[in-house]
C-alpha positions, 0 to 999 in steps of 0.5 A: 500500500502507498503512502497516499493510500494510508493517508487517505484514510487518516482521520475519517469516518466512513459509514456503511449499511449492511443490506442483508442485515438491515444494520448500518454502521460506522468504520473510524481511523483516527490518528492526527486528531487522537496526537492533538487532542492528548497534545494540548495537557500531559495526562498519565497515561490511564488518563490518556487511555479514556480520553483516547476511547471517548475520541473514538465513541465521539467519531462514531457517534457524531457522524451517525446523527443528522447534526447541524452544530455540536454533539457531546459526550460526558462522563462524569464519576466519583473516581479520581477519573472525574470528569471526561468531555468531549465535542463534535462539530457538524462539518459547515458545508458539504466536504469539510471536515467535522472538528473534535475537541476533548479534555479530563478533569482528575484527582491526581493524588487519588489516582492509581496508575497501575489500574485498568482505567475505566476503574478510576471512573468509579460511579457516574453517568455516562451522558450524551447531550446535541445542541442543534444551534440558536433557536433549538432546544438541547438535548441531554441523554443520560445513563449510568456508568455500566460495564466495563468500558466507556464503549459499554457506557455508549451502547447501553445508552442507546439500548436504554435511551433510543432502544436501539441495539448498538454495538462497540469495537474499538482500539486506540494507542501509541504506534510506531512504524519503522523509522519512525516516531511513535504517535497515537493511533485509534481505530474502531467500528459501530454497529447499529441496528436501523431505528425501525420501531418493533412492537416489542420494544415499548413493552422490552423488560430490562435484564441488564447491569443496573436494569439496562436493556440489552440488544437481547431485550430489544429484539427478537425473531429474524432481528435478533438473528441478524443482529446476533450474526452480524456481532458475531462477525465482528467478533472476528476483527483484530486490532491491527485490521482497526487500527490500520494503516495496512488494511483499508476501511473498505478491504476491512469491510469486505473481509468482515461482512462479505455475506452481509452486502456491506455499501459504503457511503461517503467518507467523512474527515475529522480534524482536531479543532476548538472554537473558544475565542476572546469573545467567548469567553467575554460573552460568558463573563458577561454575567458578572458585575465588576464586583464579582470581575474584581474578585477574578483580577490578578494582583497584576491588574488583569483576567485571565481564561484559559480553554481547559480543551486546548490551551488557549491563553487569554488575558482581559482588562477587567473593565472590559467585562461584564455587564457593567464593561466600559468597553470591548476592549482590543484583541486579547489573546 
């Protein structure tokens, strides 16, 4: 394989349908976003291995819905793992690429390095929230922690929220090619069933952890038998074959679904990107009276932010802010 062919599959999603299953699905390579997101903080590397994991569900999820701004997924917990945050922007126009951005909240000295990382979430909730821009209202989907990985969190909240049996297989780390620096790497397929409704599902008895529904409690008949072939095809993947850079999304697809009639869509690209700016962060102050401004000012006589996502700097004269601002003030940065 050249090395414009790999390239090419850099940092994509690339959706599929399989027709005979009546089940479509995702196929994410994500290795420039995965290296910039852990770029902007120096996580320990449990840290490092949730906020890796949320990427992947963000690419997959976000390209799965009809989304005209942001998507995000939380997942907050009682562990030194507080706090996990990521965002997906909707590509602006056709062809562009969607934008990612994440970060982590920890206890570092309750931290246990030596442990699997999913443990330092301890108890929570795991939330998917969609912001479809001006005029529209959020939505926030939650449920909780549950299994024993944040794939787990992301299916049983489509089980239990959309009824909509959905399945996870993900892979992510540092990889290194002859000659070469070692870099993250993340790769991951999604499987979902189609949302049409059963007469089932309304009236499905939860069985699993904490009262969940499973794909078992959704689905019966010639569904669940497609959907339990489908998995169990799945189950053949290896790490190597997701994570790439060998094995192309569509040979992968092929490989694993031949009898299944996998079609391919249009891939998407997704890139590492952030939307704080100066004026954001004024419109956030804008809130406050210079009284609460003046308990913000530094012994040097200024405000300062900085974006918890990617690191952005940012200084204000503090008579510039809230409501009571004098004035815009110039560029801060």
């Amino acid at each position: 394989m050249s090395l414009g062919t790999k390239i090419a599959w850099d940092d994509t999603v690339l959706p599929f349908q399989l027709d005979r299953s009546d089940i479509r699905g995702r196929l994410a390579r994500v290795d420039g976003v995965m290296d910039q997101v852990l770029a902007q903080h120096d996580y320990p590397p449990v840290i490092e291995a949730l906020v890796a994991e949320a990427v992947m569900l963000t690419a997959l999820i976000g390209q799965t819905i009809k989304l005209r701004w942001k998507l995000s997924l939380q997942v907050r917990g009682d562990g030194p793992a507080r706090l996990i945050a990521t965002d997906y922007y909707a590509p602006g126009e056709d062809g562009s690429p969607a934008q990612i951005r994440a970060y982590a909240s920890y206890d570092a000295e309750r931290l246990d390095l030596s442990a699997e990382p999913f443990s330092q979430i301890g108890k929570g909730y795991f939330a998917v929230l969609l912001d479809q821009g001006p005029g529209t209202t959020p939505y926030s989907g939650v449920t909780p922690i549950a299994g024993g990985s944040l794939a787990s969190c992301a299916e049983a909240y489509f089980a239990q929220s959309e009824q909509l049996p959905t399945r996870f297989a993900l892979t992510f780390g540092r990889a290194q090619e002859p000659g070469g620096e070692s870099h993250w790497r993340g790769g991951g397929i999604m499987l979902q069933h189609m949302p049409e409704a059963s007469p089932l599902r309304a009236e499905a008895e939860a069985t699993g952890e904490q009262n969940l529904l499973t794909a078992e409690d959704i689905l019966d008949g010639d569904e669940a038998e497609n959907w339990t072939r489908a998995n169990a095809l799945l189950d053949t993947v290896e790490e190597t074959e997701l994570i790439g850079p060998m094995v192309t999304p569509t040979e992968l697809l092929i490989r694993l679904f031949h009898e299944e009639r996998p079609r391919v869509f249009d891939a998407q690209p997704v890139r590492f990107g952030c939307t704080c700016s100066a004026d954001r962060v004024r419109q956030s102050l804008s809130i406050y009276s210079q009284r609460d401004i003046g308990h913000m000012t530094t012994e040097e006589g200024i405000v300062t932010a900085d974006c918890q996502f990617c690191g952005a700097h940012y200084e204000f004269d503090p008579k510039t802010l809230g409501f009571e601002a004098e004035s815009a003030g110039g560029d801060d940065g």
